[in-house]
N, CA and C atoms as a LAMMPS dump frame, in Angstrom:
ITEM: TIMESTEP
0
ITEM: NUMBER OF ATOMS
591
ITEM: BOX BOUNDS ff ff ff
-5.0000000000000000e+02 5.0000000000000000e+02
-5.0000000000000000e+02 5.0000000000000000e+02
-5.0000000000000000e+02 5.0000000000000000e+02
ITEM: ATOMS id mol type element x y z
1 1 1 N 58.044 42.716 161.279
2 1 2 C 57.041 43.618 161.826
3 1 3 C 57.507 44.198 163.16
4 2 1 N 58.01 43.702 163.896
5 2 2 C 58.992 43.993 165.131
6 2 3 C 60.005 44.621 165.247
7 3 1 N 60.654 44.382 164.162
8 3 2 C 61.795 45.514 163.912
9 3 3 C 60.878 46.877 163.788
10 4 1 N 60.52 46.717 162.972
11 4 2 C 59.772 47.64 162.005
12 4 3 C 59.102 49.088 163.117
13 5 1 N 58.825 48.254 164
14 5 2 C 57.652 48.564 165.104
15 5 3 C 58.515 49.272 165.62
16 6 1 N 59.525 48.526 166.549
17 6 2 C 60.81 49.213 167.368
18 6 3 C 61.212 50.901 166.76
19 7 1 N 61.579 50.619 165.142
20 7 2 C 62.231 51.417 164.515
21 7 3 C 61.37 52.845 164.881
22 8 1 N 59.963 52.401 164.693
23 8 2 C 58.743 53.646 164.712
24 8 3 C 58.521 54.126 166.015
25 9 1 N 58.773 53.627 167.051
26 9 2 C 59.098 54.132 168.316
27 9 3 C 60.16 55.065 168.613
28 10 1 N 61.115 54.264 168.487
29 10 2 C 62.618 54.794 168.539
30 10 3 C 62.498 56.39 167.743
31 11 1 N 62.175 56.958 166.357
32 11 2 C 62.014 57.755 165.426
33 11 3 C 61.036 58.303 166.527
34 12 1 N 60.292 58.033 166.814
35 12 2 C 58.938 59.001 167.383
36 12 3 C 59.712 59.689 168.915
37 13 1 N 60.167 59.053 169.648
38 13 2 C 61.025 59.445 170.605
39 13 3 C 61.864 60.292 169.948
40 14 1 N 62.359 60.351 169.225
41 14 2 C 63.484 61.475 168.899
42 14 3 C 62.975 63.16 168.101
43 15 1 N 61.495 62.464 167.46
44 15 2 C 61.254 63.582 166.634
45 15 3 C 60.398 64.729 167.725
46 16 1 N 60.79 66.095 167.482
47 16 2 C 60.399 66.931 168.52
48 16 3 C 59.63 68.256 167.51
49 17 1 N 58.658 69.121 167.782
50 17 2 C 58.505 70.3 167.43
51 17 3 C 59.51 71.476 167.026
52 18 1 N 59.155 72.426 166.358
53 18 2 C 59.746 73.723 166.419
54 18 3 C 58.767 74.854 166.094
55 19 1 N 58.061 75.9 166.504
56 19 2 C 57.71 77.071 166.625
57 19 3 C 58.321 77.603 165.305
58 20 1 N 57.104 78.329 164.606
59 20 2 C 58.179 79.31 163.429
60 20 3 C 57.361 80.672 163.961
61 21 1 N 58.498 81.154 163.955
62 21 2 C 58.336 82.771 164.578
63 21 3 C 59.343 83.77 163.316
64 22 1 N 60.349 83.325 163.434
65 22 2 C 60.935 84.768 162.999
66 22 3 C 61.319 84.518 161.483
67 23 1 N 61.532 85.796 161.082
68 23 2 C 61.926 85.649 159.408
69 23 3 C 62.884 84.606 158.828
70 24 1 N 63.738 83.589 159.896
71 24 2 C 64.46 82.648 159.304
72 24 3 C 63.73 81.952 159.579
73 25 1 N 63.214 81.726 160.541
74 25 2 C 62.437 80.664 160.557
75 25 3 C 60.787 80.314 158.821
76 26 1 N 60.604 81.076 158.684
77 26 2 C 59.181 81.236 157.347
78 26 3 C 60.122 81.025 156.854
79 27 1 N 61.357 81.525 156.893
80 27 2 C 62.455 81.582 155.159
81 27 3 C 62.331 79.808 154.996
82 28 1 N 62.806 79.012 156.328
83 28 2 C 63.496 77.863 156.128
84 28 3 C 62.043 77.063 155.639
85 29 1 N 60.866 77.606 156.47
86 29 2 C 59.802 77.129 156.09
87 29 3 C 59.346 76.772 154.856
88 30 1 N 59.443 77.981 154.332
89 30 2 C 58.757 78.756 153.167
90 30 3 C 59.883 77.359 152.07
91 31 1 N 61.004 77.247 152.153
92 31 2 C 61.731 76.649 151.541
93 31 3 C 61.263 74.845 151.372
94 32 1 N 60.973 74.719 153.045
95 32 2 C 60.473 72.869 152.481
96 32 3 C 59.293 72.863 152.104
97 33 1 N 58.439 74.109 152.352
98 33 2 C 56.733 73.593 151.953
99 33 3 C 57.393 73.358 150.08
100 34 1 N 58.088 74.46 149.667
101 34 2 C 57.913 74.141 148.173
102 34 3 C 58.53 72.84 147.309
103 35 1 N 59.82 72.221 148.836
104 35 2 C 60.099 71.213 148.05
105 35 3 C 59.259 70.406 148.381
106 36 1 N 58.397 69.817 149.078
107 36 2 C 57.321 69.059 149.938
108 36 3 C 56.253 69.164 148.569
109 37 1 N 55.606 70.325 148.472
110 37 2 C 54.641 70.621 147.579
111 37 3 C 55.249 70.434 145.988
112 38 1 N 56.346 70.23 145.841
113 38 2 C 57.03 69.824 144.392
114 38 3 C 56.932 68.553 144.216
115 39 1 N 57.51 68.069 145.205
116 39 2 C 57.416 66.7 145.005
117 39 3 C 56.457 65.627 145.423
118 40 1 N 55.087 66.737 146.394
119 40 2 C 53.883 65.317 146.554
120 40 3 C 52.747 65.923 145.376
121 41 1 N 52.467 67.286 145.006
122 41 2 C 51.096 67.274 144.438
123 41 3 C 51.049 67.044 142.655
124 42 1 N 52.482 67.299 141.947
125 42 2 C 52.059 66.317 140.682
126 42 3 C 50.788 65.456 139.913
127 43 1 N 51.293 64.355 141.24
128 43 2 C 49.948 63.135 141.087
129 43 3 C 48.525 63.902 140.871
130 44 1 N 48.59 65.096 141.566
131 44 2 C 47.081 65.91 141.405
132 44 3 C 46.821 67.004 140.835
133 45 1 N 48.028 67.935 140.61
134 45 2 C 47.455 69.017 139.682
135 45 3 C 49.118 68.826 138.847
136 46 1 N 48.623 70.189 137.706
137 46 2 C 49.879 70.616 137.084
138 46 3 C 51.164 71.739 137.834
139 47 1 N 51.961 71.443 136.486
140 47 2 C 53.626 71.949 137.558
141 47 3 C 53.036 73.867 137.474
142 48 1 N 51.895 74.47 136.864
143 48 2 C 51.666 75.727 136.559
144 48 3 C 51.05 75.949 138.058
145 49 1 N 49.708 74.99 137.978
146 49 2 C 49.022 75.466 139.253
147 49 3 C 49.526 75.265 140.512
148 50 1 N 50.385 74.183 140.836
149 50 2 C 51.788 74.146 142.25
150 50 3 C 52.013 75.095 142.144
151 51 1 N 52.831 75.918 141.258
152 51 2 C 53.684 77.147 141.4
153 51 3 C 53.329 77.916 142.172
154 52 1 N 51.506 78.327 141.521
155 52 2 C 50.372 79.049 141.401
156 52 3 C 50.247 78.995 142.917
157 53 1 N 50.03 78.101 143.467
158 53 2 C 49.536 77.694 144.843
159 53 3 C 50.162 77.987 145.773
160 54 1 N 51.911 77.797 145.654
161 54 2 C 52.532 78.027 146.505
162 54 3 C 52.987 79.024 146.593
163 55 1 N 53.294 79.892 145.636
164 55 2 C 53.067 81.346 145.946
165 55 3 C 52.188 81.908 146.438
166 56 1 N 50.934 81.535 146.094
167 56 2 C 49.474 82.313 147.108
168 56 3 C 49.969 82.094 148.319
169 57 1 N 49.785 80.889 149.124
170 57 2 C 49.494 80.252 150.048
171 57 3 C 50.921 79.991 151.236
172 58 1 N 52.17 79.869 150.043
173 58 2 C 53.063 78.727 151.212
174 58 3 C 54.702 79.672 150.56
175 59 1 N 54.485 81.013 150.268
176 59 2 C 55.723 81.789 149.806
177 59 3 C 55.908 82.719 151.28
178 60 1 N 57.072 82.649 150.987
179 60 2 C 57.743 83.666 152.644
180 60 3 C 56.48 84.871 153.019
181 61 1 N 56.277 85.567 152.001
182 61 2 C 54.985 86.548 152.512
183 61 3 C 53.561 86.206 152.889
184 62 1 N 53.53 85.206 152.568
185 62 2 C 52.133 84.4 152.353
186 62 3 C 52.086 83.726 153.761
187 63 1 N 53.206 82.881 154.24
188 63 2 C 53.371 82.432 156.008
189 63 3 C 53.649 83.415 156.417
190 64 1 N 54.147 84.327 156.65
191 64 2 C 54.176 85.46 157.193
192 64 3 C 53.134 86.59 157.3
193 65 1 N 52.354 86.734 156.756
194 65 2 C 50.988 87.45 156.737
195 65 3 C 50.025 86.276 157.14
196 66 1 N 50.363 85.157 157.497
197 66 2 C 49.026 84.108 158.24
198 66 3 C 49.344 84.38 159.45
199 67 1 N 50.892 83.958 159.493
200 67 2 C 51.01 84.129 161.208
201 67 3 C 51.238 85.366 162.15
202 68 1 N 51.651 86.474 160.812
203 68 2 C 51.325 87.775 161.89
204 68 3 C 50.014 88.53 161.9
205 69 1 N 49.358 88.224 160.904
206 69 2 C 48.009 88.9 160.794
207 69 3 C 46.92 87.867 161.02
208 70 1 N 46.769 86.797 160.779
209 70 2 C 46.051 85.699 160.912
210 70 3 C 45.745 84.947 161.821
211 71 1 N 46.706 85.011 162.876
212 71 2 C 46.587 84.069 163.45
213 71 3 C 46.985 82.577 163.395
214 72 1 N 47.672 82.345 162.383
215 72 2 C 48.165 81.093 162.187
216 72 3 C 49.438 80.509 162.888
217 73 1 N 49.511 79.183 163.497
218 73 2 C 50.309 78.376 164.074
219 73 3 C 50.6 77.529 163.181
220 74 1 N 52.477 77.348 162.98
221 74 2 C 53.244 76.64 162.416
222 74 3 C 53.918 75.737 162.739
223 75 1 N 54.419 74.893 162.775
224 75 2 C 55.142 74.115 163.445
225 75 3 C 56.127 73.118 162.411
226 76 1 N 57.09 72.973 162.628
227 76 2 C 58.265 71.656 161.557
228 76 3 C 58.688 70.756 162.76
229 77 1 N 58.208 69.732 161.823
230 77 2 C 58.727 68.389 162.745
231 77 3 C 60.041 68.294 162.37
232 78 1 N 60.789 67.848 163.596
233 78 2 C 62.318 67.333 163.449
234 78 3 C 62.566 66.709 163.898
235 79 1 N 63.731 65.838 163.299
236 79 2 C 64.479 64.216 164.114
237 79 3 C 65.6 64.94 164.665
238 80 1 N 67.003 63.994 164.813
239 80 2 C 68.384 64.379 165.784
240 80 3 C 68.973 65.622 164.46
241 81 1 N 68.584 64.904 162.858
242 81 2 C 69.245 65.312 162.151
243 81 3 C 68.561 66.192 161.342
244 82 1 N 67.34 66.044 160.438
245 82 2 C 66.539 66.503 159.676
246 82 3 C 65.229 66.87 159.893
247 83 1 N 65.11 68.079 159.216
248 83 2 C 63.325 68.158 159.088
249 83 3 C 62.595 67.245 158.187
250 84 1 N 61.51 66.84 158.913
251 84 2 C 60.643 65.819 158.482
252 84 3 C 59.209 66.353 157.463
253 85 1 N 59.057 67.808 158.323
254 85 2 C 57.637 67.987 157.658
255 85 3 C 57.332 69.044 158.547
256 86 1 N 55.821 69.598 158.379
257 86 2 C 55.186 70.647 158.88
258 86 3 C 53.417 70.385 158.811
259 87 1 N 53.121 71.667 160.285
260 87 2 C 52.11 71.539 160.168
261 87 3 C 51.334 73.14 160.636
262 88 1 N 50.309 73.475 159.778
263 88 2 C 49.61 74.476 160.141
264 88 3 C 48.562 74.906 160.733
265 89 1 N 47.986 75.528 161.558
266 89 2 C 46.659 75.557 162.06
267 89 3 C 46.456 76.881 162.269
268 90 1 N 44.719 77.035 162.372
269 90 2 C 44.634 78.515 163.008
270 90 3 C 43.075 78.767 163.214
271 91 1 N 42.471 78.945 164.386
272 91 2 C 40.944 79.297 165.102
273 91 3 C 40.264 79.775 163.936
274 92 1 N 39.288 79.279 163.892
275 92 2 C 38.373 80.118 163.091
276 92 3 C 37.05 79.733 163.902
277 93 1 N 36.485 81.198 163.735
278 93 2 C 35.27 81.116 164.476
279 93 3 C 33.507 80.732 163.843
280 94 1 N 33.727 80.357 162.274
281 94 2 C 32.385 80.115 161.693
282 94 3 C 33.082 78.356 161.071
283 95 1 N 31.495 78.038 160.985
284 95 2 C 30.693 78.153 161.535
285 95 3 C 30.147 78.243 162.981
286 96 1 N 31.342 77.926 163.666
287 96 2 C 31.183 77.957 164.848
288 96 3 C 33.169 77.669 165.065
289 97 1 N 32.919 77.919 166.676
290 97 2 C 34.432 77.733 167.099
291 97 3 C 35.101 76.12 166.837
292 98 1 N 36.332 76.16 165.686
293 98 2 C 36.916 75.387 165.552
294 98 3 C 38.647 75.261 165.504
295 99 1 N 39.507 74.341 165.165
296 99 2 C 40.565 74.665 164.832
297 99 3 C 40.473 74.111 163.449
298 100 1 N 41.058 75.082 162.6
299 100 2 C 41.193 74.681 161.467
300 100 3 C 42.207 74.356 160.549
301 101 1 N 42.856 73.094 160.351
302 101 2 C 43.916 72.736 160.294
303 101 3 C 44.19 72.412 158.79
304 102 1 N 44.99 73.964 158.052
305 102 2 C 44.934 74.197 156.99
306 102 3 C 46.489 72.919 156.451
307 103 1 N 47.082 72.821 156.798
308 103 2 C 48.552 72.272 156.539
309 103 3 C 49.154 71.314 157.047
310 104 1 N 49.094 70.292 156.664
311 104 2 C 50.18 68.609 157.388
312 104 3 C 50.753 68.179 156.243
313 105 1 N 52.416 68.277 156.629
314 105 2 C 53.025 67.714 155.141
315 105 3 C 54.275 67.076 155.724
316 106 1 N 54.814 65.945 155.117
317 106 2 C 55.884 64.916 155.243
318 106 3 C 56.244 64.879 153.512
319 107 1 N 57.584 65.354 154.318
320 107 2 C 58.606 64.939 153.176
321 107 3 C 58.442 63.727 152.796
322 108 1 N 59.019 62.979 151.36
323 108 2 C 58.689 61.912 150.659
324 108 3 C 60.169 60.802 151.619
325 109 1 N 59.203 59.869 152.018
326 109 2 C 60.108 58.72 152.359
327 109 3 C 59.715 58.894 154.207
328 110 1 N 58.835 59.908 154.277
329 110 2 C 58.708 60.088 156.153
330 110 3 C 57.188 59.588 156.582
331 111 1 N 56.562 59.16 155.356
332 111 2 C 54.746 58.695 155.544
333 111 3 C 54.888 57.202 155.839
334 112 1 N 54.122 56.816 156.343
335 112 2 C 54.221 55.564 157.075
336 112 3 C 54.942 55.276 158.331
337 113 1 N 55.414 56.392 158.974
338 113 2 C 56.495 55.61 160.066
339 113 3 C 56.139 56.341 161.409
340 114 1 N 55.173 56.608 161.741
341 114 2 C 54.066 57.57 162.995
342 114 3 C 54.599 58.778 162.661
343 115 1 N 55.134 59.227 161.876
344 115 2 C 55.213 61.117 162.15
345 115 3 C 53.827 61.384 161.925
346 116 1 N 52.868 61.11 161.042
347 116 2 C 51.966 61.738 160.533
348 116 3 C 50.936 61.665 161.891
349 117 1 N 50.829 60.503 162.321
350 117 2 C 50.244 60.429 163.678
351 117 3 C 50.743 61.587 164.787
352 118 1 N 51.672 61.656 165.125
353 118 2 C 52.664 62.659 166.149
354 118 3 C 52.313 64.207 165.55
355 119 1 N 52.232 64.397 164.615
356 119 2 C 51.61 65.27 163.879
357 119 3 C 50.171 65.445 164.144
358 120 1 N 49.48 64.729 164.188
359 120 2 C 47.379 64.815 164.504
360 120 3 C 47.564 65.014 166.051
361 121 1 N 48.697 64.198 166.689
362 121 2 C 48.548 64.516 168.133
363 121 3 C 48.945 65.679 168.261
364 122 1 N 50.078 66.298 168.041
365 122 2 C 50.315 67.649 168.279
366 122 3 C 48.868 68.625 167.997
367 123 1 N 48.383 68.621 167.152
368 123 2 C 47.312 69.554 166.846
369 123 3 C 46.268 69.168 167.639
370 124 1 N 45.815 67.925 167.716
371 124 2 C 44.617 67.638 168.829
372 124 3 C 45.477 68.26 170.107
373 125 1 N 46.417 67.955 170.469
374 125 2 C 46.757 69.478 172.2
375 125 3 C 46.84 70.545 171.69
376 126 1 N 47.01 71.353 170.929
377 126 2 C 46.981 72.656 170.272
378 126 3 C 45.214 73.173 169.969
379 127 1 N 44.466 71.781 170.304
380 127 2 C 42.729 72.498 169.978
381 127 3 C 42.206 72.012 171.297
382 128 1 N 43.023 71.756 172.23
383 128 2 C 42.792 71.165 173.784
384 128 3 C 43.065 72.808 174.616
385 129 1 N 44.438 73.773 174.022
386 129 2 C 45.163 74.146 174.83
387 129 3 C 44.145 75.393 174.387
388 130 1 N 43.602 75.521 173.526
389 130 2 C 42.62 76.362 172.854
390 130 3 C 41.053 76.345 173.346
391 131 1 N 40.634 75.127 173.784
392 131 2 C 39.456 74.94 174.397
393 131 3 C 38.493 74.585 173.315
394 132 1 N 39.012 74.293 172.187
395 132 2 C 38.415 74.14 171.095
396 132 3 C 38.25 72.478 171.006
397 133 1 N 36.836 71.414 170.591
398 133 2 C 36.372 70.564 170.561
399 133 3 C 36.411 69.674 169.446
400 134 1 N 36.707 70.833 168.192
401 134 2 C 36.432 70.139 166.953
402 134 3 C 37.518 70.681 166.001
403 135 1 N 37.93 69.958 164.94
404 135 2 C 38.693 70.106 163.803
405 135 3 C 38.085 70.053 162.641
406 136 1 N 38.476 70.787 162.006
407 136 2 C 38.021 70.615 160.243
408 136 3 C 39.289 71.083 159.26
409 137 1 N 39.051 70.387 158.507
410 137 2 C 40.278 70.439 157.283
411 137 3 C 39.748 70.396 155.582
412 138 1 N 40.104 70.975 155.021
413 138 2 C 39.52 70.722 153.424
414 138 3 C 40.67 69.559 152.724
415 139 1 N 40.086 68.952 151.987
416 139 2 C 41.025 67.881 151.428
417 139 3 C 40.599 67.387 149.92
418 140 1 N 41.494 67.816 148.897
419 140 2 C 41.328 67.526 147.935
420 140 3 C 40.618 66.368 147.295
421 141 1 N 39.452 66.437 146.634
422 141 2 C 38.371 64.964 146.57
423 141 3 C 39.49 64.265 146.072
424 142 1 N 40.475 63.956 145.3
425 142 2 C 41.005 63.273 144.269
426 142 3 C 42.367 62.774 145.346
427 143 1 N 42.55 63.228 146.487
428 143 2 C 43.697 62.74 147.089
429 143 3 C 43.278 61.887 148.272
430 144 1 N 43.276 60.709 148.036
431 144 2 C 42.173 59.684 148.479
432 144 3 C 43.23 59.119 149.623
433 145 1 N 44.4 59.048 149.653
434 145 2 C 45.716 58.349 150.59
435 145 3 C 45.261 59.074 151.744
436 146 1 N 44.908 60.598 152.042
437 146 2 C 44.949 61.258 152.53
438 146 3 C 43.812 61.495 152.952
439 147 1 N 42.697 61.135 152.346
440 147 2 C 41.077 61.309 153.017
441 147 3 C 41.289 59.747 153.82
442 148 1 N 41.754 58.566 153.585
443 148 2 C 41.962 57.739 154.409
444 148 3 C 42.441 57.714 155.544
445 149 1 N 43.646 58.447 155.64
446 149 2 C 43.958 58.579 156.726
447 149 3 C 43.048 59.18 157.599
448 150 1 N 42.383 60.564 157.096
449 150 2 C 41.653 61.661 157.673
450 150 3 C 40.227 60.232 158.399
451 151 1 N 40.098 59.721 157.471
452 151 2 C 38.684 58.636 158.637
453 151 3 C 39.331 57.758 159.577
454 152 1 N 40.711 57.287 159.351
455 152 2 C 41.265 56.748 160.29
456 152 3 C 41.265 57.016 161.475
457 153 1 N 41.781 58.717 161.424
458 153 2 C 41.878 59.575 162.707
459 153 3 C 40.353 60.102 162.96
460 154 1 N 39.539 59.729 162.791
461 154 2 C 38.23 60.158 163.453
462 154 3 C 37.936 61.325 162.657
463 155 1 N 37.654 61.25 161.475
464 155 2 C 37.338 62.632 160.736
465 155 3 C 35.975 61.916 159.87
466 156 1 N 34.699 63.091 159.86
467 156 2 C 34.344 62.598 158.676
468 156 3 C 33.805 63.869 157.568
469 157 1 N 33.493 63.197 156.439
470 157 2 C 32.715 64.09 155.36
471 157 3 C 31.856 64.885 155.6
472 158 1 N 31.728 66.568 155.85
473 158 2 C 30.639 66.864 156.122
474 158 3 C 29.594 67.928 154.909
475 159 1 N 31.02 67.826 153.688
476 159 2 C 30.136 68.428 152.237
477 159 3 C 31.252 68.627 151.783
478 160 1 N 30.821 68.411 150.431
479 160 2 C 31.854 69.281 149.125
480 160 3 C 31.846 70.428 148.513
481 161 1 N 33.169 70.86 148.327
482 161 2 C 33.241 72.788 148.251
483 161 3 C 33.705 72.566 146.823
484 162 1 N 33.481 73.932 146.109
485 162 2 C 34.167 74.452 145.421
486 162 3 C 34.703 75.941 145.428
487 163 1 N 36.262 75.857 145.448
488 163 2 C 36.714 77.187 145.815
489 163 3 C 37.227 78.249 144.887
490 164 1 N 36.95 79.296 144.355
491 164 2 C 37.62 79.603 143.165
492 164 3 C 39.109 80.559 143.825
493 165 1 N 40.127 80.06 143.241
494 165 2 C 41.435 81.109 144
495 165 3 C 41.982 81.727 143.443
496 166 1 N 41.609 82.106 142.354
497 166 2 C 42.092 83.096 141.136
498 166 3 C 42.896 81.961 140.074
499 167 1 N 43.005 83.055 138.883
500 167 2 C 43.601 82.457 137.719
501 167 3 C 43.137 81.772 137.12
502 168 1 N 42.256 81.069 136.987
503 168 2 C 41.397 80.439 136.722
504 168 3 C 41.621 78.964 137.358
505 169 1 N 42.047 78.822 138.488
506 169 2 C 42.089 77.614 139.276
507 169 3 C 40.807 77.569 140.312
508 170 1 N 40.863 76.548 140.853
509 170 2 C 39.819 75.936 141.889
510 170 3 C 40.45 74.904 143.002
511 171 1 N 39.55 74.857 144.143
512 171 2 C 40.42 74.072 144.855
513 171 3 C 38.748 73.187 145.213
514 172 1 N 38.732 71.805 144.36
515 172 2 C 37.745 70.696 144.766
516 172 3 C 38.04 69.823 145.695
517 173 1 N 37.371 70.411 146.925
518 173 2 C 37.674 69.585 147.858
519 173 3 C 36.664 69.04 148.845
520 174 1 N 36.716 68.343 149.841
521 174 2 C 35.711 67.994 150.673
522 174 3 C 36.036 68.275 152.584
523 175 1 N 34.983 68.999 152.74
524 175 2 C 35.293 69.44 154.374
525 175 3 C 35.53 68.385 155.397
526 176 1 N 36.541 68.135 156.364
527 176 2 C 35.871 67.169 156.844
528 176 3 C 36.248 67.703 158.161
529 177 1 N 35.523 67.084 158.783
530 177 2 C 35.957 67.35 160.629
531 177 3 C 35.821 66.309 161.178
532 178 1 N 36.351 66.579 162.721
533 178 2 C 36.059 65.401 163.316
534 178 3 C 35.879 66.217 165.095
535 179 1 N 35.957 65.433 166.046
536 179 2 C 35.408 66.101 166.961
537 179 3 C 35.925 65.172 168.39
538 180 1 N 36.793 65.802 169.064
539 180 2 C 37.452 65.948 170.339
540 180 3 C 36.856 65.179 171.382
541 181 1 N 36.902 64.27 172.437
542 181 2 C 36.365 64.157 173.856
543 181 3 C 37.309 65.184 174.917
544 182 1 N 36.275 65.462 176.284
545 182 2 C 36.796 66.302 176.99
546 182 3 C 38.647 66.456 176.972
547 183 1 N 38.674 64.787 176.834
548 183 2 C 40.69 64.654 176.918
549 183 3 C 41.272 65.103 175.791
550 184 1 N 41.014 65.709 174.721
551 184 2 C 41.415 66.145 174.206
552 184 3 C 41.994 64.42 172.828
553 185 1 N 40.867 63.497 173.029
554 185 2 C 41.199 62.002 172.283
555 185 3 C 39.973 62.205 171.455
556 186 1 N 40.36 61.054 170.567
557 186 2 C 39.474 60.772 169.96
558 186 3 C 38.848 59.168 169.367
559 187 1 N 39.975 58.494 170.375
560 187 2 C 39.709 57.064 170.665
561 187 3 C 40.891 56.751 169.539
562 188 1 N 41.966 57.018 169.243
563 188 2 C 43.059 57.025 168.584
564 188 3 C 43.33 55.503 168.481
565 189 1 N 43.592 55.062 167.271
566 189 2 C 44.169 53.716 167.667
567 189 3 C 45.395 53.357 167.101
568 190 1 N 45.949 52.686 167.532
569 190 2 C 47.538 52.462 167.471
570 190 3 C 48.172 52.26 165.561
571 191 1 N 46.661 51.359 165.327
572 191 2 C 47.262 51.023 163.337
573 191 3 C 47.39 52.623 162.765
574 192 1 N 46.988 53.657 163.454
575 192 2 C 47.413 54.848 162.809
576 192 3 C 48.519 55.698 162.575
577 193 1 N 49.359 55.037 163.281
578 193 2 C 51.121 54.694 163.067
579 193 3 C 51.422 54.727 161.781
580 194 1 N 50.985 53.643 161.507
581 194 2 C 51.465 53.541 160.117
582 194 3 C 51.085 54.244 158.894
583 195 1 N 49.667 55.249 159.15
584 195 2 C 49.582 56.006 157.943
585 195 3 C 50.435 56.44 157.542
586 196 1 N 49.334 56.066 155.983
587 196 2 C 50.685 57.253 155.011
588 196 3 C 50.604 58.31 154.852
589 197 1 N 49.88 58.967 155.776
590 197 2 C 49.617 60.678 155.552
591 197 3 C 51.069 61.616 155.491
């Protein structure tokens, strides 16, 4: 457990942000969301509706029309050597002023070891640096690893949606938020290291 511990420190010290701004940057993006999204959502939908999805949502034009027209903030986590993962956000003003944090993804073999944590912290200062109090995220009812984590970090249930996104798909999910103190905390506690988000 000590090793273990060390190891998750050591990794967290090294892993740093990156800004996606320019067309290589979405390209390189655009490239791990689909291996990221290939290889975690299986367990929950079919290989038609991934496709489906990530072309809407997570294809070079699709990040690129969030973050130049939208308003959306991107970010890829990185170690000395590799990208780890990504994360998305972007203001929305209904129901009221929030950040709304459409995107957190770890490559397979990077959940459990605090990125995913270093990840919630980055975005809790990104809804600090914003003046914004509260977070909300939609989260698939059926991806339960991941609504766990979400109560871990101070999130809770506040209703279930149904979204229709064309093609005859849907996205069943459940809203959840959670909600900021002045410091920009949320009484964080350390076992959240280890999620597997």
């Amino acid at each position: 457990m000590f090793d273990n511990l060390v190891s998750i420190i050591v990794n967290l010290i090294i892993m740093k942000f990156q800004d996606i701004h320019s067309d290589n940057d979405i390209k390189r993006l655009a490239s791990l969301a689909r291996e990221i999204w290939r290889s975690y959502w299986p367990i929950l939908l079919s290989e038609d509706e991934i496709e489906y999805m990530i072309n809407l949502f997570q294809s070079f034009d699709a990040i690129k029309r969030q973050i130049k027209e939208e308003g959306f903030i991107y970010k890829i986590l990185k170690d000395e050597n590799n990208t780890l993962g990504y994360l998305a956000v972007c203001k929305k003003s209904k129901p009221y002023n929030h950040l709304y944090l459409s995107k957190i993804y770890l490559k397979d073999g990077q959940r459990g070891k605090g990125a995913g944590w270093l990840m919630f912290d980055e975005i809790k200062k990104i809804a600090s640096g914003l003046n914004l109090d509260k977070i909300r995220l939609n989260v698939n009812k059926r991806n339960f690893n991941s609504i766990k984590t979400y109560e871990r970090w101070g999130f809770k249930t506040l209703e279930a949606i149904v979204v229709d996104i064309g093609d005859g798909y849907v996205m069943d999910d459940y809203v959840m938020e959670c909600t900021l103190d002045n410091s920009g905390d949320i009484g964080q506690d350390f076992s959240s290291l280890f999620s597997n988000q």
